[in-house]
C-alpha positions as CSV (number, residue, x, y, z in Angstrom):
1,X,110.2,129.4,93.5
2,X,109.3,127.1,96.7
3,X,111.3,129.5,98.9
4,X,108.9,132.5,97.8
5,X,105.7,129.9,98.2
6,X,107.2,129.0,102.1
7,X,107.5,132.7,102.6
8,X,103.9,134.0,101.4
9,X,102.2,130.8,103.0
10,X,104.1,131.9,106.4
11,X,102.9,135.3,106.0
12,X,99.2,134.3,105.0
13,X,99.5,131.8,108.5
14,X,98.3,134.0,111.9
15,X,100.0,131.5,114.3
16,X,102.4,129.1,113.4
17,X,101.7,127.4,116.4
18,X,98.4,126.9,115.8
19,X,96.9,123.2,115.2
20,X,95.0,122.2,112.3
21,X,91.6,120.6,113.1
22,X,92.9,119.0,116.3
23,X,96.3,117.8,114.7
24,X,99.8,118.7,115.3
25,X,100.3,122.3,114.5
26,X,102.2,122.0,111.1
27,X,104.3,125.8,109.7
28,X,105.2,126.8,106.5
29,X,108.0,124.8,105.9
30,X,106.6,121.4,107.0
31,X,103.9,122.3,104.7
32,X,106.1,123.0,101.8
33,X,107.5,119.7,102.8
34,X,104.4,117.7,102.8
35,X,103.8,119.5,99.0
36,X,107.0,118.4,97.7
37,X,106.2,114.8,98.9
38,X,103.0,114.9,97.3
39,X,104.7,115.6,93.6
40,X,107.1,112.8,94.4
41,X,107.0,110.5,97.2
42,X,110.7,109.2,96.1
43,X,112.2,112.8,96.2
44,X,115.3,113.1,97.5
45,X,115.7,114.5,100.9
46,X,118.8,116.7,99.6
47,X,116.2,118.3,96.4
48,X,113.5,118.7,99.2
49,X,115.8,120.9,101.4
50,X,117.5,123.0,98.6
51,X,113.6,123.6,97.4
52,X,112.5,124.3,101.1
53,X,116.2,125.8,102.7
54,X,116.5,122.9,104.9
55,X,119.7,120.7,105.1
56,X,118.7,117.2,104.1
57,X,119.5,115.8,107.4
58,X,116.7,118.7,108.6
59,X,114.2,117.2,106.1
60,X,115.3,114.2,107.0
61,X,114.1,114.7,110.9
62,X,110.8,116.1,109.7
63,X,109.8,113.9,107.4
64,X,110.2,111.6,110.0
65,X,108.3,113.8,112.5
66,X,105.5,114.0,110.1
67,X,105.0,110.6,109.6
68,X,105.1,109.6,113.6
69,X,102.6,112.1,114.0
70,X,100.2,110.6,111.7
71,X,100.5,113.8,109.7
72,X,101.2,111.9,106.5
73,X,102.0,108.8,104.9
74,X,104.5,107.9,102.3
75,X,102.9,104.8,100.4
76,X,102.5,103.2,96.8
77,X,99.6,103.8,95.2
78,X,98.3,100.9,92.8
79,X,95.6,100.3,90.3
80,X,93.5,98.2,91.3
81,X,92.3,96.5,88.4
82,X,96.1,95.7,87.8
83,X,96.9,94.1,91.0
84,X,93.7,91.8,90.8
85,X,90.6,93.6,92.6
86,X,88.2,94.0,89.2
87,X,85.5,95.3,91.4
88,X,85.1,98.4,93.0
89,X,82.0,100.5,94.8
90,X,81.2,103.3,97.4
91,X,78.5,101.9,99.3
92,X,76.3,104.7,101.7
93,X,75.3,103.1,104.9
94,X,72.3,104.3,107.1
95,X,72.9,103.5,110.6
96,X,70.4,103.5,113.6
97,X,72.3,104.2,116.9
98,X,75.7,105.2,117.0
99,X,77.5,106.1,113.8
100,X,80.9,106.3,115.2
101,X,80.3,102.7,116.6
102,X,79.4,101.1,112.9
103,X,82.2,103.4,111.4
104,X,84.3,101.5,113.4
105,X,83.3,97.8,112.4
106,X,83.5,99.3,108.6
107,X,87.0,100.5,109.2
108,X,88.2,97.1,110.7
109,X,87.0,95.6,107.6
110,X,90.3,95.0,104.6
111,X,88.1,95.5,101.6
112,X,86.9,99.0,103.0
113,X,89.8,101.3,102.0
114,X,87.9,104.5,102.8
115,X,85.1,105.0,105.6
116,X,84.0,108.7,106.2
117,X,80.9,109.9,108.5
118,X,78.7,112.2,106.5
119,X,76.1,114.9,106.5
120,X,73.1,114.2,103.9
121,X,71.5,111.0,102.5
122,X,73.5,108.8,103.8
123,X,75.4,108.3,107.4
124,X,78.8,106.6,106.2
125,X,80.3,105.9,102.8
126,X,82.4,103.2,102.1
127,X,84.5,102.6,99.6
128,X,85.1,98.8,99.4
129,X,87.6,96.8,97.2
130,X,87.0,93.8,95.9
131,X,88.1,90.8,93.5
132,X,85.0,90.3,91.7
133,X,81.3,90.8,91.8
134,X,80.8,87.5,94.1
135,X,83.4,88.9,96.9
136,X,81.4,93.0,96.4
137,X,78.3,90.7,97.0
138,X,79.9,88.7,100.1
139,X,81.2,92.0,101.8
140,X,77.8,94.5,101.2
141,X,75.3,91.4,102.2
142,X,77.0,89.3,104.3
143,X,79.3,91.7,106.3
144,X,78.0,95.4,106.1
145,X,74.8,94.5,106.1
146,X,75.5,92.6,109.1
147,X,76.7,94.9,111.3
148,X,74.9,95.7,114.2
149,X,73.0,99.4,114.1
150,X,73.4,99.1,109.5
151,X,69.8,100.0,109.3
152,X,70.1,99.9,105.0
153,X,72.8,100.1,101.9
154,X,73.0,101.5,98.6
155,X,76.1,100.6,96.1
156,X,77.3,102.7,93.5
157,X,79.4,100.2,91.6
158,X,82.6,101.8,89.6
159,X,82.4,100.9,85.8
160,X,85.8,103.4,85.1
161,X,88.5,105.0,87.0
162,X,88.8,108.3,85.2
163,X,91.0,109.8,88.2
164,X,92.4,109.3,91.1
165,X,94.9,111.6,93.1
166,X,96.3,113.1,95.9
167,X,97.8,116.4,94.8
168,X,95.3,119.0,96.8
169,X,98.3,120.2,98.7
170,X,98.0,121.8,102.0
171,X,96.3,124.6,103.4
């Protein structure tokens, strides 16, 4: 079944050789690779190759690949509630000046575990990890707020997590 999904993706691509939005140019089987991994980041090397027609010393190489690139990573994904950070929140950021600057700062921070530039209301969100609603506090007023060129905040504070995945695939 994966064999006939590496074939009609390879067919669908133009250029193997082409680069994805500035990044390593990735082809059908790497892709079918990086799926595989997605399902189940402990997979076997051996199961990924028989479902991909690679030897497992040939997945093996370019799973390694992959991750020196900074294609992909191959972590452990927790609850957060479980592991002791009860608070969560995205928090949009306005910034006056340069957004890739305050970005930056954000992204050095440990409790922001997701910083993205956007288009719309707001410049940045943040989404920031906390222990408690003192620490959310500590971080938004104390630390964002203080960063040079955050003109204003707004928090969206996480009562549930209903889901949370990383299965889009690949493209």
């Amino acid at each position: 079944m994966h064999s006939e999904a590496v074939a009609s993706r390879s067919a669908e691509k133009k250029d193997p050789r082409e680069s994805r939005n500035g990044g390593p140019p990735l082809d059908a089987v790497s892709l079918a690779i990086i799926e595989q991994l997605q399902e189940d980041g402990r997979r076997p090397y051996a199961a990924i190759g028989k479902a991909v027609g690679l030897s497992e010393a040939a997945v093996r190489q370019r799973v390694q690949k992959l991750l020196d690139q900074g294609v992909m990573q191959i972590v452990a994904v927790t609850d957060p509630l479980t592991v002791g950070f009860l608070r969560q929140a995205m928090v949009g950021v306005n910034v006056e000046g340069d957004v890739d600057a305050v970005a930056d700062v954000l992204a050095a921070m440990s409790e922001c575990e997701y910083v993205v530039m956007t288009a719309g209301s707001f410049d940045l969100m943040v989404e920031v990890v906390c222990e408690d609603d003192d620490h959310l506090l500590d971080v938004i007023n104390k630390r964002i707020r203080a960063v040079p060129g955050v003109r204003s905040t707004e928090s969206f504070v996480y009562l549930r997590l209903k889901k949370q995945t990383y299965m889009w695939g690949t493209r």
